[in-house]
Biotite code that builds the C-alpha atoms (Angstrom):
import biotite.structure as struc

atoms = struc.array([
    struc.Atom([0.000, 0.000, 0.000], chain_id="A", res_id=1, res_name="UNK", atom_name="CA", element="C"),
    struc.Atom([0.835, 3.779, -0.782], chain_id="A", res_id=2, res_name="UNK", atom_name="CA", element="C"),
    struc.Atom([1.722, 6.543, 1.512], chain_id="A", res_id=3, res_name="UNK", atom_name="CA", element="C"),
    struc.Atom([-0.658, 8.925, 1.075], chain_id="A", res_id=4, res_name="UNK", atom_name="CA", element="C"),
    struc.Atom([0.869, 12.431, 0.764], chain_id="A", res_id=5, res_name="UNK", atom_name="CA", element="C"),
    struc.Atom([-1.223, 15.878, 1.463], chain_id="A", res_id=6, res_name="UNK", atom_name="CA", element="C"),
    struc.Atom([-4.374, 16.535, 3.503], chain_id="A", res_id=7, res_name="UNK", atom_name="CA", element="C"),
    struc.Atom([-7.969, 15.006, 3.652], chain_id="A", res_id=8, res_name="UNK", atom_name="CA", element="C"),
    struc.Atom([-10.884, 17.120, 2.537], chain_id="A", res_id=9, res_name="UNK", atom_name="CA", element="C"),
    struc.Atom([-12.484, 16.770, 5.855], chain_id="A", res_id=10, res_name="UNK", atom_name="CA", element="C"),
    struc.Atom([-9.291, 18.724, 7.116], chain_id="A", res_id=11, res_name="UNK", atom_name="CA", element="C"),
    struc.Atom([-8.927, 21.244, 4.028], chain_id="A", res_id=12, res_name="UNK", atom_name="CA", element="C"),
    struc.Atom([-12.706, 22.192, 5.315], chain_id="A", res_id=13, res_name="UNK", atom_name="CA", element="C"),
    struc.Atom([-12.221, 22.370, 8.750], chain_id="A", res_id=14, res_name="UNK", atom_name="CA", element="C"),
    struc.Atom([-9.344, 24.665, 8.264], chain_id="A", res_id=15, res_name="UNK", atom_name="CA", element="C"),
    struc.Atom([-11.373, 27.173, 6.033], chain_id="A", res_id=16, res_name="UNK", atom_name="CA", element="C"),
    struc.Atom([-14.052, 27.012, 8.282], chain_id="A", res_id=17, res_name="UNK", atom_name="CA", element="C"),
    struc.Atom([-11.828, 28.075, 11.328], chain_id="A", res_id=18, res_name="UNK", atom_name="CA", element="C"),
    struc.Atom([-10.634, 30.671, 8.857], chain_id="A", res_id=19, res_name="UNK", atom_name="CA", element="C"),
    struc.Atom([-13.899, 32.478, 8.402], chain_id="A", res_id=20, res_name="UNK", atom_name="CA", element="C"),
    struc.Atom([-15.083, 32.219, 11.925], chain_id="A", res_id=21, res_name="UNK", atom_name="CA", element="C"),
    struc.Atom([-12.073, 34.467, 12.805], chain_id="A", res_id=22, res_name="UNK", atom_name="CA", element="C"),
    struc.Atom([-12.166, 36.521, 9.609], chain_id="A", res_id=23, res_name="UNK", atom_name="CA", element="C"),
    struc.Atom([-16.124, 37.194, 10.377], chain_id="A", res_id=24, res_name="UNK", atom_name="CA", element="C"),
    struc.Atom([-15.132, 38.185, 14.368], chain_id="A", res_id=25, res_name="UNK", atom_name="CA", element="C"),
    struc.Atom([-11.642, 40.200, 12.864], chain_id="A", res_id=26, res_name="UNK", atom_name="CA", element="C"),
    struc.Atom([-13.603, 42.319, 10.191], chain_id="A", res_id=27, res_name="UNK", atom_name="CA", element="C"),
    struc.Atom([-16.049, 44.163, 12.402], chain_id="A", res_id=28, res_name="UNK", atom_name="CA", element="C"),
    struc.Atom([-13.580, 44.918, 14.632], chain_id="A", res_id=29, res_name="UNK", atom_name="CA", element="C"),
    struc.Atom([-10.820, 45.819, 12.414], chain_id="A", res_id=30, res_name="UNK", atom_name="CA", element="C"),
    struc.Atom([-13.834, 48.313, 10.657], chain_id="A", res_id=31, res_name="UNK", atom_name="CA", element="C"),
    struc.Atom([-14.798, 49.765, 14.130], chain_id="A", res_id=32, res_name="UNK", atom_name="CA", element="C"),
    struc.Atom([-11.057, 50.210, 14.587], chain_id="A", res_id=33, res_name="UNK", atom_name="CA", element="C"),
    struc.Atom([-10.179, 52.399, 11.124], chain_id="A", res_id=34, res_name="UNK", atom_name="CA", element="C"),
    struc.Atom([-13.594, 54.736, 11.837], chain_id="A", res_id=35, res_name="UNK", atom_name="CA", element="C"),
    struc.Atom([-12.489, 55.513, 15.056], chain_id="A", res_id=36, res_name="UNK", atom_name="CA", element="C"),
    struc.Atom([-9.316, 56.424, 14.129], chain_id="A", res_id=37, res_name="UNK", atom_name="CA", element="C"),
    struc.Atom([-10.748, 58.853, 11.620], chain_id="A", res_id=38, res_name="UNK", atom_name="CA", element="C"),
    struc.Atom([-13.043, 60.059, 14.472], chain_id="A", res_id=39, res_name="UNK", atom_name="CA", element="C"),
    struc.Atom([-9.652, 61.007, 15.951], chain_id="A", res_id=40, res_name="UNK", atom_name="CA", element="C"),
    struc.Atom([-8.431, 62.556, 13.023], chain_id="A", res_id=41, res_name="UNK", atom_name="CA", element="C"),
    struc.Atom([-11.287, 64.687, 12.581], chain_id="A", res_id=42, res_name="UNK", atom_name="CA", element="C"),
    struc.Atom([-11.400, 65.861, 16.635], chain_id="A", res_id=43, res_name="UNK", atom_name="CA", element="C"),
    struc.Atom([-7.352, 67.063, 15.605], chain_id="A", res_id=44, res_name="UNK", atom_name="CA", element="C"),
    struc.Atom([-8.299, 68.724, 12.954], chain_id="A", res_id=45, res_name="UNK", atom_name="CA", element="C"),
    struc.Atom([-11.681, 70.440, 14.787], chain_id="A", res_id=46, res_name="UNK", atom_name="CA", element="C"),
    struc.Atom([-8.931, 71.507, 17.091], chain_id="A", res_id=47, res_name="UNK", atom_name="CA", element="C"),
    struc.Atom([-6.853, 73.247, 14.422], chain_id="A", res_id=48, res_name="UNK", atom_name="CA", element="C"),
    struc.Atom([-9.284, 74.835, 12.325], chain_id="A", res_id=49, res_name="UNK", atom_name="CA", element="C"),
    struc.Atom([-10.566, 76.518, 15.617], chain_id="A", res_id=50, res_name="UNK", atom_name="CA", element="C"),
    struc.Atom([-7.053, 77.499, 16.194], chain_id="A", res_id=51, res_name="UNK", atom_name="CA", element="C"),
    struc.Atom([-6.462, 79.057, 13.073], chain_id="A", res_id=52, res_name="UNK", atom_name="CA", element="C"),
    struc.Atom([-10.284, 80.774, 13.451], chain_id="A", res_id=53, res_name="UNK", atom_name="CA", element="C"),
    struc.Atom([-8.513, 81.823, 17.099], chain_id="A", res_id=54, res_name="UNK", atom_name="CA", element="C"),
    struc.Atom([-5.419, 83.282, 15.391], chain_id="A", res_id=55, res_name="UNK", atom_name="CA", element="C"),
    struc.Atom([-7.145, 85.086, 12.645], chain_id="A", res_id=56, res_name="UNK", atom_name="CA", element="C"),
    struc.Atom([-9.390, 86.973, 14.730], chain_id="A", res_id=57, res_name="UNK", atom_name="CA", element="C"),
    struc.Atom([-6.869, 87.728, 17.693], chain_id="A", res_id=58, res_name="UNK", atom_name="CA", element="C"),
    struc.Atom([-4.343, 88.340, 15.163], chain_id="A", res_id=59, res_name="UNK", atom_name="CA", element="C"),
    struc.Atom([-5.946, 90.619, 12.144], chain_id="A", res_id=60, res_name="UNK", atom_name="CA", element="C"),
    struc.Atom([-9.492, 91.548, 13.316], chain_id="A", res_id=61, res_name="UNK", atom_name="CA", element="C"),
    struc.Atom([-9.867, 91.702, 16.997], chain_id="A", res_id=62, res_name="UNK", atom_name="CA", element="C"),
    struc.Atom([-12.448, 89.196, 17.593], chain_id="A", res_id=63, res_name="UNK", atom_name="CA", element="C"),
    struc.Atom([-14.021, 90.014, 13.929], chain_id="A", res_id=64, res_name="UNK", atom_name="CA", element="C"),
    struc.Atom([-15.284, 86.615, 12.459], chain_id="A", res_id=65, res_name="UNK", atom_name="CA", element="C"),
    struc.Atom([-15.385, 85.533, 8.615], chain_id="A", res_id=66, res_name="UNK", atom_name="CA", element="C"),
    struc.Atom([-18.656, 86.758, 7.624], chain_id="A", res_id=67, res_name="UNK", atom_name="CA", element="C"),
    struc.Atom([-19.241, 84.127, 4.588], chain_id="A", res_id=68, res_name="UNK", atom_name="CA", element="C"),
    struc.Atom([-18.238, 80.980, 3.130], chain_id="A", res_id=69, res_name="UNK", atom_name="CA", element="C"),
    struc.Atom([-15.445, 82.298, 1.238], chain_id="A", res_id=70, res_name="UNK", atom_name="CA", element="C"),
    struc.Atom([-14.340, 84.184, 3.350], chain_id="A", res_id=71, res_name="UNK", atom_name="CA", element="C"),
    struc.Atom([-13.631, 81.707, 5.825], chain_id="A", res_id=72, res_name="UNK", atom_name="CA", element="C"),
    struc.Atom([-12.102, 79.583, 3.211], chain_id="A", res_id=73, res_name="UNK", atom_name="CA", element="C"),
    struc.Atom([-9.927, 82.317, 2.709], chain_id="A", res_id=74, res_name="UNK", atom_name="CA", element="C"),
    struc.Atom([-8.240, 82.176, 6.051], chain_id="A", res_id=75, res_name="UNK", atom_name="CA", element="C"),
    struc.Atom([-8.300, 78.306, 6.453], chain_id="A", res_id=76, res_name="UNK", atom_name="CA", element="C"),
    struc.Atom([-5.854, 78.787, 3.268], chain_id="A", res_id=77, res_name="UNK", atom_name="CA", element="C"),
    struc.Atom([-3.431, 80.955, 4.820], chain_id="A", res_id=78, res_name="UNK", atom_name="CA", element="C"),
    struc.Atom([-2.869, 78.626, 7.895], chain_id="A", res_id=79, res_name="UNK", atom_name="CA", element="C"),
    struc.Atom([-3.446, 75.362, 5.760], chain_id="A", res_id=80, res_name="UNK", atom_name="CA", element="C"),
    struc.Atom([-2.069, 74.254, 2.270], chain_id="A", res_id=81, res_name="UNK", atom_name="CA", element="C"),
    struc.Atom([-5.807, 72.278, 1.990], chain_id="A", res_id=82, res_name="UNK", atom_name="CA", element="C"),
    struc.Atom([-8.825, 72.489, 4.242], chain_id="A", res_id=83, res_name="UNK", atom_name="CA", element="C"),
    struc.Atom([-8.966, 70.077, 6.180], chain_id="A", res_id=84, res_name="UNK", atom_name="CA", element="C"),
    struc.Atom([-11.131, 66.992, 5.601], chain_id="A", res_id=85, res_name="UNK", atom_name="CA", element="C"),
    struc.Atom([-13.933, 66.158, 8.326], chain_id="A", res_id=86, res_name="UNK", atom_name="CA", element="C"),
    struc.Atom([-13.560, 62.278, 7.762], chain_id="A", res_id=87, res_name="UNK", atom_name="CA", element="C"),
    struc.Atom([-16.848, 60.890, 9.570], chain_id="A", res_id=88, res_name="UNK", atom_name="CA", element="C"),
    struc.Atom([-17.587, 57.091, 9.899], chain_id="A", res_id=89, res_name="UNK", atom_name="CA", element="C"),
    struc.Atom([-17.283, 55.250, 6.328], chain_id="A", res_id=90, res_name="UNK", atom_name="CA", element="C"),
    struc.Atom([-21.108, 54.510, 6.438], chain_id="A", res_id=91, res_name="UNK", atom_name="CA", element="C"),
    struc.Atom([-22.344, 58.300, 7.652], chain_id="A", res_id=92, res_name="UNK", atom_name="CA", element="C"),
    struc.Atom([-23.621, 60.582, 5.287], chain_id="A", res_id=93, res_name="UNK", atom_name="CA", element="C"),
    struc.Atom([-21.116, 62.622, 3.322], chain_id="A", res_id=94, res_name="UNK", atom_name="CA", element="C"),
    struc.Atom([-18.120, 60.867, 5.045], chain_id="A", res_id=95, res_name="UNK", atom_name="CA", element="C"),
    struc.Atom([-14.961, 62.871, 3.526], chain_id="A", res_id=96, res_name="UNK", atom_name="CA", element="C"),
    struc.Atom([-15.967, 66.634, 2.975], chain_id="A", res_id=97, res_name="UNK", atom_name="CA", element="C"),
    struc.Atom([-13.490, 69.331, 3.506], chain_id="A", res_id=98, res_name="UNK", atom_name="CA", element="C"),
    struc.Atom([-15.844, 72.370, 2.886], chain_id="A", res_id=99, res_name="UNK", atom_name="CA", element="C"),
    struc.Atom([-16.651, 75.306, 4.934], chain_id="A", res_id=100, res_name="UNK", atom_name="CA", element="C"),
    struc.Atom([-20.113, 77.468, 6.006], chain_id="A", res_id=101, res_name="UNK", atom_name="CA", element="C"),
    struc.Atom([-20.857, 80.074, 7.912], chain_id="A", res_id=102, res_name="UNK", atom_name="CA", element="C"),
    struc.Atom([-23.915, 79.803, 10.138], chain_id="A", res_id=103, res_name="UNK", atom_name="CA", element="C"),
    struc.Atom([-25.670, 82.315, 12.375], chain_id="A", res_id=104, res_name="UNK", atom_name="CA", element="C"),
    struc.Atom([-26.479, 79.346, 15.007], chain_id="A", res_id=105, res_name="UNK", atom_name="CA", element="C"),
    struc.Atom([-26.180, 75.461, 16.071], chain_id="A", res_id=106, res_name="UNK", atom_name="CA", element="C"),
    struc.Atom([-29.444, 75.113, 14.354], chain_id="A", res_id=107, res_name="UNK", atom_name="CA", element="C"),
    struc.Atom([-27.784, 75.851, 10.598], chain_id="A", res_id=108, res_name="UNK", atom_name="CA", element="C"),
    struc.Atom([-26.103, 72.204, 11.068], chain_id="A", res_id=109, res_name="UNK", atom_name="CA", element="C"),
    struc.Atom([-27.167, 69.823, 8.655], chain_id="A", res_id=110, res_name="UNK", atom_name="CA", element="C"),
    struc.Atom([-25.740, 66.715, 6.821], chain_id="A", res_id=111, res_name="UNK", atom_name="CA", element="C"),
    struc.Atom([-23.815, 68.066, 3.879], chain_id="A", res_id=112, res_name="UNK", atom_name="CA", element="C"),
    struc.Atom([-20.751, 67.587, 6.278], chain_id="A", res_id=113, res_name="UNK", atom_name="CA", element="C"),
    struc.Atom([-17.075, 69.724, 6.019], chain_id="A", res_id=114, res_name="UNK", atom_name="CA", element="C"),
    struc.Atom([-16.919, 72.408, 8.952], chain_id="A", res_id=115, res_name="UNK", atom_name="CA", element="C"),
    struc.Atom([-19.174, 75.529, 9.925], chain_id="A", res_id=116, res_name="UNK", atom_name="CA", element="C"),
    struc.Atom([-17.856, 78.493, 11.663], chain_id="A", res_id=117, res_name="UNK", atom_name="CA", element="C"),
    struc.Atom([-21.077, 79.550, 14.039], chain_id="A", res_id=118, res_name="UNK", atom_name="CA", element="C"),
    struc.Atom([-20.698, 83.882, 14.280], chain_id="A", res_id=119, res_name="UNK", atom_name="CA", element="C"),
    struc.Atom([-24.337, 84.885, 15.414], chain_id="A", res_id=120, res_name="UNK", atom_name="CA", element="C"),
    struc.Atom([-24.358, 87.519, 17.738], chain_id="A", res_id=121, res_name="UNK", atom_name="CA", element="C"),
    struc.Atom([-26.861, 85.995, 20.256], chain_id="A", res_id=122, res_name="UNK", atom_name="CA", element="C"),
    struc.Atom([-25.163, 82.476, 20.448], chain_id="A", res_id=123, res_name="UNK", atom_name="CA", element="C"),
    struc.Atom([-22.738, 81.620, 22.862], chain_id="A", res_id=124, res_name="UNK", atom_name="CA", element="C"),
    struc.Atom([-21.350, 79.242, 20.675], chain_id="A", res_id=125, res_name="UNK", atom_name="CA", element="C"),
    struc.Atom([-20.227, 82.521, 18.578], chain_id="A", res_id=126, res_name="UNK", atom_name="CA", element="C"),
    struc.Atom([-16.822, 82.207, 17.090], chain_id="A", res_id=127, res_name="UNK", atom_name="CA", element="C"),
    struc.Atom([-16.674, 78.265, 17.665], chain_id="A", res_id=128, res_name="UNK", atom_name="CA", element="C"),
    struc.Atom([-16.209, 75.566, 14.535], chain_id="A", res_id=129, res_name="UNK", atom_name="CA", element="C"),
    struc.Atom([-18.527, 72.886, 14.597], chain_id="A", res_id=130, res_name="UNK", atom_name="CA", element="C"),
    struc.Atom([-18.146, 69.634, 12.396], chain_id="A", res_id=131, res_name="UNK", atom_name="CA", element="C"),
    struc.Atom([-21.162, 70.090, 9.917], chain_id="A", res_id=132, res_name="UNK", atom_name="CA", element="C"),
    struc.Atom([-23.149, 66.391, 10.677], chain_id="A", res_id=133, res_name="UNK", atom_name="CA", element="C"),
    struc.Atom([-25.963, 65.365, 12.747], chain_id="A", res_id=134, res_name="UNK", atom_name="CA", element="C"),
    struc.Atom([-24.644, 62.010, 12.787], chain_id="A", res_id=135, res_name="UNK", atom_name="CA", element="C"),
    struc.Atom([-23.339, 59.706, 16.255], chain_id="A", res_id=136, res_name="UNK", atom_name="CA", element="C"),
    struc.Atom([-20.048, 58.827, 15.753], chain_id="A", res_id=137, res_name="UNK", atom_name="CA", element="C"),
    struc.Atom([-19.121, 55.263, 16.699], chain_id="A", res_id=138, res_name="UNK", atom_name="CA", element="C"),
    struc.Atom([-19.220, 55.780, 20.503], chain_id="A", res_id=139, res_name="UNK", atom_name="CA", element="C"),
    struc.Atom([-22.937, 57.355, 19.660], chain_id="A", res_id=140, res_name="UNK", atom_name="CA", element="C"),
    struc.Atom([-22.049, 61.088, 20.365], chain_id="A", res_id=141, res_name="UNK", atom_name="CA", element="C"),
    struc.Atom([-22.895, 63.466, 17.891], chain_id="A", res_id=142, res_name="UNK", atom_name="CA", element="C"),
    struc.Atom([-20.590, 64.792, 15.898], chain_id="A", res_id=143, res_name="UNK", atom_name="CA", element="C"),
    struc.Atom([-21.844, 68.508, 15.847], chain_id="A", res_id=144, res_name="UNK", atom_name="CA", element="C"),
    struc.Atom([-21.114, 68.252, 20.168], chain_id="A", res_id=145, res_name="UNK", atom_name="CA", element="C"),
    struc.Atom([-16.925, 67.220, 19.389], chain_id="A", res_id=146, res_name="UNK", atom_name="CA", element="C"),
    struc.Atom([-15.881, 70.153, 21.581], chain_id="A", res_id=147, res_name="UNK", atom_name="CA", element="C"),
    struc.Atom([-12.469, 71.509, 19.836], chain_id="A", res_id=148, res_name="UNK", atom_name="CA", element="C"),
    struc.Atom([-10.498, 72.066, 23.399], chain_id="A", res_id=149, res_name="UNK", atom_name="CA", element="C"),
])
């Protein structure tokens, strides 16, 4: 009788099945993993746009916001060679927008994502950049709330 070289089917199977049990418990995770470090790249760069929003005004225009879209464009450019990209979870609405708006209030805040510089008179939140989503990030907080100190 012949050695038999090589493996059985029975074993080829229960090897790809042990396979895909760990690829289906890995690929979730791995997923959660990449949108949360996006989350984190976005909360740095909330953090820097307000600086430069800081820096502008304290700088050039005592306490004098951008007044419109382009204009806060405008002095994103001069602190950054690109604006920023607000890089939400891969699944949320408009996931990877870098543009900017210029909002009286909180309440201007939709889904069209990017950034938006809030300089209404009566709001507290006057002078403050707000990512432009009413999404929950992956630990369910919104992303319009990501304070940028």
């Amino acid at each position: 009788m012949k050695k038999r070289k090589g493996f059985t089917l029975v074993e080829i199977m229960v090897v790809v099945m042990i396979i895909g049990i760990l690829l289906a418990i890995m690929i979730p995770r791995v997923n959660m993993v990449m949108d949360r470090g996006r989350e984190k790249a976005t909360h740095k760069n909330l953090q820097a746009i307000q600086a430069a929003v800081n820096a502008y005004c304290v700088r050039d225009t005592e306490d004098v916001y951008p007044t419109s879209d382009a204009n806060f464009k405008a002095i994103l450019s001069e602190y950054f060679e690109e604006v920023p990209y607000a890089l939400l979870k891969r699944n949320a609405v408009n996931p990877n927008e870098n543009k900017v708006v210029v909002a009286a209030s909180t309440a201007n805040i939709d889904n069209s994502g990017g950034w938006v510089l809030v300089i209404g008179t009566t709001s507290d939140q006057c002078g403050r950049v707000f990512i432009n989503s009413q999404e929950k990030d992956t630990f369910h907080i919104y992303y319009s709330t990501y304070s940028p100190w």
